[in-house]
N, C-alpha and C positions, 0 to 999 in steps of 0.2 A: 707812312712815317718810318724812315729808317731809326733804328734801334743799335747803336755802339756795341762794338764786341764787348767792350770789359762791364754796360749797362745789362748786354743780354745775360750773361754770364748771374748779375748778382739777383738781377730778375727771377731766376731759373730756380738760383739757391732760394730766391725768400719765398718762391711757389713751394719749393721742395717743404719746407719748414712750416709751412700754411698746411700742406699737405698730411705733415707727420702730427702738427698737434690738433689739425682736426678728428685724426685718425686716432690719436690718444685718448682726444676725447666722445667719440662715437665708441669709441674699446668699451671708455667708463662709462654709458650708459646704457651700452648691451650687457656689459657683464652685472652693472648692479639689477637689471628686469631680472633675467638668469638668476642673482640670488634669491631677489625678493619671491617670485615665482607666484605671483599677482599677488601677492602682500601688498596694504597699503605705508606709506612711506610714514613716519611719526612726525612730531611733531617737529619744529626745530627746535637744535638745545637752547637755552636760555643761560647757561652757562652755571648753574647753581642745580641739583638737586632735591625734594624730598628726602628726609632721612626718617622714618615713621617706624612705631617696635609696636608690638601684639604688647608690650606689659605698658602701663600709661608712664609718661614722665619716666620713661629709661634714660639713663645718664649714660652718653657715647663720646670718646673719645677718641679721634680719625688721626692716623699718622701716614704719611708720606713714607710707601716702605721702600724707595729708593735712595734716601738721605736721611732717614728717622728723622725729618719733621714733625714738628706737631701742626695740623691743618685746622684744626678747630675742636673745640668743646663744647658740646649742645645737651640739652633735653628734648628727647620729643615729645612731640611732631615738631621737626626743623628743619627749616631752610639753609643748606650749606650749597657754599661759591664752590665750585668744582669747573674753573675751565678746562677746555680740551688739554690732552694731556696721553704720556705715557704711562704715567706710574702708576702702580697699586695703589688704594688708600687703605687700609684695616679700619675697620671702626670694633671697637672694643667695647661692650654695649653692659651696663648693670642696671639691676632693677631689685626689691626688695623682694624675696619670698621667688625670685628665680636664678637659674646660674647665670654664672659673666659667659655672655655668646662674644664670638672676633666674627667677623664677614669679612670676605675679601669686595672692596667698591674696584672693579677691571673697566677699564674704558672700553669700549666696542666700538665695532666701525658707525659711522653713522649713516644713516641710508635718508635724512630727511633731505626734503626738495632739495636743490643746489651743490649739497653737499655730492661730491665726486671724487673717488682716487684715480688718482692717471695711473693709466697701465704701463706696466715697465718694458714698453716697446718705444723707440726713435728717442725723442724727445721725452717722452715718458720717463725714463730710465732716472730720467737726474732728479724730476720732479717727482718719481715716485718715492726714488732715497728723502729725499725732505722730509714728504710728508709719512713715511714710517717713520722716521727721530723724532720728526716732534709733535706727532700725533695729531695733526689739524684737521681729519678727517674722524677721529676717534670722537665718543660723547662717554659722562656717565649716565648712568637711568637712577631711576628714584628707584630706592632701596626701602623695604621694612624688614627689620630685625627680627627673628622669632627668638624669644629668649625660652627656656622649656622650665616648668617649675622646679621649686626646689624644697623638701624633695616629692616625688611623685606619689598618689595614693597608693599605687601598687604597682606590681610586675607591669602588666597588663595594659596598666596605662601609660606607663613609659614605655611602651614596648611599641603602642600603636600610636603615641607622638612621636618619636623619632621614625616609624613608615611611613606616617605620613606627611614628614619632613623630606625624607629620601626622595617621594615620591614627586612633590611639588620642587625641588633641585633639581631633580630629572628633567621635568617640564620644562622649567625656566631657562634650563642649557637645551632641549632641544630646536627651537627655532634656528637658535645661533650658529648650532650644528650643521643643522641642515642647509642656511644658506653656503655656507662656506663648502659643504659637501656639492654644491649645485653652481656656484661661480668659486674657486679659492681666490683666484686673482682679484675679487672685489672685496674680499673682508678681511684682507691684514692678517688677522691669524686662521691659520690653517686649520681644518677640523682636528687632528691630532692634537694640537694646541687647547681649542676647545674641550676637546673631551678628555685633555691635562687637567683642564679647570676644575670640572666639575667632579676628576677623581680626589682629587684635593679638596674641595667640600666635603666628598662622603665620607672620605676619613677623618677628617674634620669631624663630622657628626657623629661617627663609631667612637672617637676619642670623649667625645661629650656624652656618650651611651653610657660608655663605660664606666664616666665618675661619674655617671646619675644616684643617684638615693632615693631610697624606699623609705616612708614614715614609717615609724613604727607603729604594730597594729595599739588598738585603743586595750586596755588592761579591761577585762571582763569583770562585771560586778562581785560583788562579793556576797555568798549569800548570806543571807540575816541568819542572825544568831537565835540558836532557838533557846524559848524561855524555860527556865526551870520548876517544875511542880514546889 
């Protein structure tokens, strides 16, 4: 079968373009293996989170800190709508007899099945800028709130509630860490970005160290009064 010059021509081009976005897309499923780094993949989003606090019936309030929206008002344990997205949400959280804790809710990349960022090679390029505007590759995860009491019985124990808050922040940013340290091209933000994050919590949580309170201790009996002969 002869094939026309101006047909072979566009033929050539639409292999070429077959070529680039298969190639975009075999990118994006090397490099998310490479983050994951035989992690299993989670679940899909459902488009809504958990929002759950260690104090019962915490009263949260989640603002949109790109436009001070207000996104919703809950008690938990709650169900809140969070589609994919760029923005921050703060949830501002109070509970009786502890302090008002803020969290930052950060969308992350999402690594469930299907989900894919195009790499920013050929065709890539355009379809990468997209999906970093408008975050369609990002998810949130369910959040619990730690609110720390108010005030503490002692040095001692506020001392080893907030290390032992450090130390679960630590954790919870290192996966994230680490894949983005092991593919950066599959997870959107950069480890520097990352471990921006989570310097931002620990001072967060120095800040809340600081205006913690100590009860006062209990006043020591009084001794009885002795009788008179």
């Amino acid at each position: 079968m002869q094939v026309i010059p101006g047909l072979r021509r566009s033929l050539a081009a639409s292999g070429a373009l077959l070529g680039l976005l298969a190639l975009a897309g075999c990118g994006s499923a090397v490099s998310d293996a490479s983050a994951l780094g035989g992690e299993l993949r989670p679940a899909s989003h459902p488009g809504r989170i958990t929002l759950n606090s260690d104090a019962v019936g915490a009263r949260c309030v989640l603002t949109n800190t790109s436009d001070g929206s207000r996104v919703a008002e809950v008690t938990t344990l709650a169900q809140v709508p969070l589609p994919r997205s760029t923005a921050i949400i703060e949830a501002a959280c109070t509970a009786p007899g502890h302090a008002e804790t803020t969290v930052a809710l950060r969308p992350v990349r999402d690594f469930a099945e299907g989900i894919h960022h195009p790499q920013p090679i050929g065709t890539g390029i355009a379809q990468n800028a997209v999906v970093v505007r408008t975050g369609s590759t990002r998810r949130y995860n369910d959040t619990t709130v730690m609110l720390p009491p108010q005030p503490f019985a002692s040095a001692e124990a506020r001392d080893a509630w907030f290390a032992d808050r450090a130390t679960a922040l630590r954790a919870a940013a290192a996966p994230g860490i680490a894949r983005a340290q092991r593919a950066s091209n599959a997870t959107i933000d950069t480890p520097e970005v990352l471990q921006g994050y989570l310097a931002a919590d620990l001072a967060a949580l120095d800040r809340q160290k600081a205006a913690a309170t100590i009860a006062a201790p209990a006043p020591e009996p009084e001794a009885p009064a002795r009788r008179r002969r």
